[in-house]
N, C-alpha and C positions, 0 to 999 in steps of 0.2 A: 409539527406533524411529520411521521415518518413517511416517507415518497414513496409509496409502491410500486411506482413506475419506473427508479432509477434504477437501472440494469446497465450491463457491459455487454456492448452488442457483440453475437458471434458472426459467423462467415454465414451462416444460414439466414440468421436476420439482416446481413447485408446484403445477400442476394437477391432475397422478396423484396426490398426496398428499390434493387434492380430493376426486378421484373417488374414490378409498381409502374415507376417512373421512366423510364425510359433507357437510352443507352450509356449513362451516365451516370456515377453516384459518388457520394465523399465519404470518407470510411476515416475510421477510426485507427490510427496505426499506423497509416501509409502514406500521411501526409506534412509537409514541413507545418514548422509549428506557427510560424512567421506571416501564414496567406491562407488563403481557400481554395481547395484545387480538384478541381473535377481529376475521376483516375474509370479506368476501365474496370467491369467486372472479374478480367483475369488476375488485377493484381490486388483481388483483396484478401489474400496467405496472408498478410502479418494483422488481421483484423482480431483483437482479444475477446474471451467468453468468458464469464463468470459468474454464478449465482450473486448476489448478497451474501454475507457471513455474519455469523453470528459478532457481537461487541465484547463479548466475556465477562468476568467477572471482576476485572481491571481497569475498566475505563475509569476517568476523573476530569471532569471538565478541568483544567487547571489555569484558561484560557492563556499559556503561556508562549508570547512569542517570539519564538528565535529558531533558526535554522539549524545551529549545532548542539543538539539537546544531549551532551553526552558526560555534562554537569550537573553539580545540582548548585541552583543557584541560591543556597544558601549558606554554602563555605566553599563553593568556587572547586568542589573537589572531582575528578574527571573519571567517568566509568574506564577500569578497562578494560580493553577488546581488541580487534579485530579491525582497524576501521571500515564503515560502510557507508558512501557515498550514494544518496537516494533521489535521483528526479523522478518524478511524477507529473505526467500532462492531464490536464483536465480536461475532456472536452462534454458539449452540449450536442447532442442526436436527436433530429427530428427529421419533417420531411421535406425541408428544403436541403438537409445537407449537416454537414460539421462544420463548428464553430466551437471557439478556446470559451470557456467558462468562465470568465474574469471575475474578480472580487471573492470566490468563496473560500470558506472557511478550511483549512487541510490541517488535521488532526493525525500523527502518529504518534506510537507509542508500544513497548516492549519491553520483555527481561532482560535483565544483566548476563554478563559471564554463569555467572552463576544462577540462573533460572528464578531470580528475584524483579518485583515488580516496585516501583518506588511509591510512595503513599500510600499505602496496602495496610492495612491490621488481620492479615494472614495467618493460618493455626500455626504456621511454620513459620512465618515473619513478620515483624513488625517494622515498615519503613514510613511509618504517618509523619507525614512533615516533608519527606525528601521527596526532591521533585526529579529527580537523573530519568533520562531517555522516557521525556515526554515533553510534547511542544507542535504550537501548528503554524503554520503558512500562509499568506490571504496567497491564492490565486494570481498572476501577471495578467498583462495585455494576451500571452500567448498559453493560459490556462494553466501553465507551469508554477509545481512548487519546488523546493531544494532542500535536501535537507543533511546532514553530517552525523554517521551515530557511529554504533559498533553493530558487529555481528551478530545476533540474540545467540545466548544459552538454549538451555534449554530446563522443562521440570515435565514432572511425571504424569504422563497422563496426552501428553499433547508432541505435535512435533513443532520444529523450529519456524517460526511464523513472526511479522510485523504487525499489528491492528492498522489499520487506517479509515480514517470517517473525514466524508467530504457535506458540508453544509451550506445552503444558500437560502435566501429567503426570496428568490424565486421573482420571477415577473409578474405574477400576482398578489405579490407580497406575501403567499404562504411559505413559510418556511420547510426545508426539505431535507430530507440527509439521506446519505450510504452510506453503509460499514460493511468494510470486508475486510481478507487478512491477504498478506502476501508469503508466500513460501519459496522456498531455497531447495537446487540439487541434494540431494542427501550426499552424492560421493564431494560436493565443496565444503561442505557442513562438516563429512569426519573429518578431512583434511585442516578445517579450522580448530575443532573440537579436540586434535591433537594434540595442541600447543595450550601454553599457558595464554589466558587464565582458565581457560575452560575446560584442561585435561584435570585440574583439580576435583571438581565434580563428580569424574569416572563418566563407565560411557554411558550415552544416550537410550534411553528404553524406546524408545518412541519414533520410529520414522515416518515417512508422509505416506505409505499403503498402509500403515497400523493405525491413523489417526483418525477417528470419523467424521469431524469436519472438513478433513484434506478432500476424504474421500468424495462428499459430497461437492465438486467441482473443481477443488483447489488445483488440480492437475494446471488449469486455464491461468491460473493467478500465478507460476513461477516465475520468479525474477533473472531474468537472464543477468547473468553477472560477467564483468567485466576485472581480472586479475588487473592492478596496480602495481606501482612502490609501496603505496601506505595501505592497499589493502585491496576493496572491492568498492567495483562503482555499480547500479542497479538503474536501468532504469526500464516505469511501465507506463503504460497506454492506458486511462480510464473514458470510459463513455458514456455518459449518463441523458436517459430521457427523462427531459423535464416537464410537464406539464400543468 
């Protein structure tokens, strides 16, 4: 059963949580990932918003688990890209506070270089059988998943985005999920989009003000990225109410 209730809390629902409860509250973003930490209402600026998003047209359970999904593990053969180094913290929001998510299920998955999705029977491709840059995660002690890809391409019609679905079966043993997508600066995007492999393709139609999923909140979901040696590291803050 899909969770209605799992959202990504903003700065406005942390503050009625505020006012709620007293002069004290644990926010989502602002906390090590390590302990539990009461923080004051002034510093909760790094606290993340975002609808739910849509799953697409791409998902495939493929229950496949490995961290560096940027193979396919059926000739060992390696996407290329861009690398992109992905943590993601899970956490649980209710009204005692925040707490890491432990045990659930972390689902990502996206295009190639080239704007191709893997197991797909696509009017424009056909990848049934390959599994490249799909794979999930369980959850740590400290809600954290990890994960190793490349940069997304991109294809017509959308702008450059990651899917990700988080799953738990929940303290009352119903089972629960999110899906949302994560997006990228458009000026680090042309910047990667310049180089091989992806200057192959030609450029981009599509950026995140032209896209109408973006439009609808995606502003809250961009990845702050982090320049490397071997590429880009990302990481975001998830907060989910579970009930």
């Amino acid at each position: 059963m899909k969770n209605k209730l799992a959202r990504i809390f903003s700065r406005r629902d942390v503050l009625a949580l505020f006012r709620a409860t007293g002069t004290t509250i644990l926010v989502v973003g602002c906390i090590p990932r390590k302990q539990t930490v009461a923080v004051s209402a002034s510093s909760v600026s790094g606290c993340v918003v975002s609808p739910e998003q849509t799953e697409g047209p791409y998902f495939v359970d493929e229950k496949l688990q490995r961290s560096d999904i940027r193979s396919d593990p059926a000739d060992n053969s390696v996407k290329a890209g861009t690398r992109l180094d992905l943590t993601l913290h899970i956490s649980q929001v209710g009204s005692g506070g925040c707490t890491p998510l432990v045990n659930a299920m972390v689902d990502i998955w996206h295009c190639d270089a080239l704007g191709i999705y893997s197991d797909v029977a696509d009017p424009s491709f056909n990848t049934a059988g390959q599994k490249f840059l799909r794979g999930y995660q369980v959850s740590d002690t400290n809600g954290t998943v990890k994960f190793t890809t490349i940069y997304p391409g991109w294809y017509e019609g959308r702008t450059v985005h990651i899917h990700f679905k988080v799953r738990t079966d929940g303290i009352s043993g119903q089972r629960y999920e999110f899906t949302s997508q994560l997006y990228f600066d458009d000026s680090i995007t042309d910047d990667v989009h310049q180089k091989a492999p992806y200057a192959s393709k030609g450029q981009r139609t599509q950026k995140n003000a032209d896209d109408r999923i973006f439009t609808d909140g995606g502003e809250q979901m961009l990845l702050k990225l982090v320049q490397n040696k071997e590429g880009y590291a990302g990481t975001f803050d998830v907060g989910l109410e579970i009930t």
